[in-house]
Steps between C-alpha positions, in 0.01 A plus 500: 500500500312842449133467336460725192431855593679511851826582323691787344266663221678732238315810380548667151362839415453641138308825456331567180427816426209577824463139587784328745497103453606299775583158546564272745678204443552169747855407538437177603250409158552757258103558502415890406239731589488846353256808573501829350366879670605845442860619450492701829394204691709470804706127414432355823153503387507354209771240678215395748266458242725317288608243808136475542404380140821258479375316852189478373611353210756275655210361745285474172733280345579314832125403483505386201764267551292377809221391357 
């Protein structure tokens, strides 16, 4: 069985007006976690940094659980 995280992720990217939101979203959980930067951000940038904020929230909530 795969620990939270070390799955498939789904991204979803909405621009609004010069802001691009992306989120990242844990297959596995369902547990989201969105950033935001400019429009002409390239989207593996804003991918990276959106993996980056869900596994830190997915370890956050693993701690939690642990203690």
């Amino acid at each position: 069985m795969s620990r939270p995280g070390d799955g498939e992720v789904y991204f979803e990217h909405i621009v609004i007006g010069n802001v691009t939101k992306c989120t990242a979203i844990d297959a596995t959980t369902g547990v989201e976690a969105a950033v935001s930067g400019p429009a002409n951000s390239p989207p593996e940038h804003l991918r990276m940094l959106a993996l980056r904020a869900l596994k830190r929230r997915l370890a956050a909530m693993s701690d939690e659980r642990s203690s």
